[in-house]
N, C-alpha and C positions, 0 to 999 in steps of 0.2 A: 193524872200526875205527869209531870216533863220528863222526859229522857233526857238528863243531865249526868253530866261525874266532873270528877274535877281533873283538870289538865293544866300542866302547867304551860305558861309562856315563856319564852326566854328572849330578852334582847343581846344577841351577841352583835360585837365588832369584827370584822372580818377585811383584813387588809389583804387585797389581790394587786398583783403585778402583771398588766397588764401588756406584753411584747407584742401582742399582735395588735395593739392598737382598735380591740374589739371595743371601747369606749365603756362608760360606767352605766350607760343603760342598759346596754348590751349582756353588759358583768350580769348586770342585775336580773335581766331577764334569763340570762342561762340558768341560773342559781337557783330563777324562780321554778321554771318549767322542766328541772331534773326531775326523772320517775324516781319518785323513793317510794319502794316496799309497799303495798299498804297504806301510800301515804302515811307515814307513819310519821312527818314529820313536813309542816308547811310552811316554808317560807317566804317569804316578804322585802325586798329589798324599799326599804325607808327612804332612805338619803342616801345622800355622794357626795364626798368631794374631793375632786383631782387635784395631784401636782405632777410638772413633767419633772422627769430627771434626767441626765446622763448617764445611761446604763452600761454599768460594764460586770464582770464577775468580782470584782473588788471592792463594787459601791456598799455603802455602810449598809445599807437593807439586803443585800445578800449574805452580811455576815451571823455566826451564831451571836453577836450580841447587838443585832438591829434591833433594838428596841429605844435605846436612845436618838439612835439618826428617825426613827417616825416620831416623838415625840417631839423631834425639833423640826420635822419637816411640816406637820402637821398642828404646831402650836399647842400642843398636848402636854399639859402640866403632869409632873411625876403623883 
């Protein structure tokens, strides 16, 4: 008999702002190779795609309602 059980998968989106200019492999690899617990939880960076911006404390993605400015920044329908 296999040693199976069921687990679930999850695909989340996870938008990172990048200031040190660490690049999105980079992102990706950090995110990857964090010690969690147990491994109690493995992640996978997929894909990537960049955009630059001009960053200041005022840009529409540092505010509580940036959620508009990524959908237009990143062509993401409501």
């Amino acid at each position: 008999m296999s040693d199976t059980r069921r687990t679930a998968v999850h695909r989340i989106e996870v938008l990172v702002i990048d200031h040190d200019e660490l690049g999105a492999e980079e992102v990706g690899t950090t995110i990857e190779e964090a010690r969690y617990p147990n491994r109690c939880i493995h992640p996978r960076a997929l894909s990537s795609e960049t955009r630059w911006v001009d960053w200041s404390d005022e840009h529409p993605l540092n505010q509580p309602d940036w959620e508009a400015a990524y959908r237009e920044l990143f062509g993401v329908r409501s």
